[in-house]
C-alpha positions in Angstrom: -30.8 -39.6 -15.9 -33.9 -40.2 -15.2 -36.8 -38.3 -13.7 -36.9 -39.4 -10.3 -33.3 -39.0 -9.5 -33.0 -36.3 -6.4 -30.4 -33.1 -6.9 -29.1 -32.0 -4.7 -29.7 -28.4 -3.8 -27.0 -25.8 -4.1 -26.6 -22.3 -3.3 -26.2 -19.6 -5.8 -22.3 -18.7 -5.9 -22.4 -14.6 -5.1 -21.3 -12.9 -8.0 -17.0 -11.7 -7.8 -16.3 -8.7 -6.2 -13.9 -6.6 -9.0 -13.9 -3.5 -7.1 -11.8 -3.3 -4.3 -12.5 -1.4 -1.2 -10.4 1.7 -1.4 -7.8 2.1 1.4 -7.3 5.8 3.5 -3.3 5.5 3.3 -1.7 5.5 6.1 -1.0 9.1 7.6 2.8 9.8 8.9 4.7 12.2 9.9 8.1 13.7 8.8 9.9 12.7 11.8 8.4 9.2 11.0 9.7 9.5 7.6 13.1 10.7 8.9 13.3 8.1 12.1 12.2 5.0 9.3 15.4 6.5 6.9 18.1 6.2 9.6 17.1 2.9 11.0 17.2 1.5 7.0 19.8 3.2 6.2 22.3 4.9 9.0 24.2 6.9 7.7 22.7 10.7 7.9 24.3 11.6 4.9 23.0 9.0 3.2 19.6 10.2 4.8 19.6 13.1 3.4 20.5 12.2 -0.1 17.3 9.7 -0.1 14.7 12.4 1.8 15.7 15.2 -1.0 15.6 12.7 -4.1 13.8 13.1 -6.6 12.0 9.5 -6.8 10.8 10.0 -3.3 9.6 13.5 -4.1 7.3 12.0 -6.9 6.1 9.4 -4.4 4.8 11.2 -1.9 3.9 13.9 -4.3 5.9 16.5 -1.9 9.9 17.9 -2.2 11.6 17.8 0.7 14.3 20.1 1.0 17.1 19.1 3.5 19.8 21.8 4.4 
């Protein structure tokens, strides 16, 4: 190439954003919890089984005791 050959003129790339922006999660209620159970599920005994396991309980870092 020679010297008089124009470039043309590019903008800096920004640098990669690694850090995602940290999400508030989403606040909701027991009855939400309960109401979202039965309209998966259906079948209230089956309701209860899932709202007092033990996978859920480590999930949303609460036990829920259903009697």
């Amino acid at each position: 190439m020679s010297k008089r050959t124009k470039y043309q003129a590019r903008r800096p790339v920004p640098p990669i954003r690694t850090v995602a922006r940290s999400k508030q999660p989403a606040a909701f209620s027991l009855g939400d919890l309960i109401a979202a159970a039965y309209d998966t599920i259906g079948e209230t005994r089956a309701v209860a089984r899932l709202l007092s396991s033990n996978a859920l309980a480590t999930r949303i870092g609460r036990h829920i005791v259903v009697g």
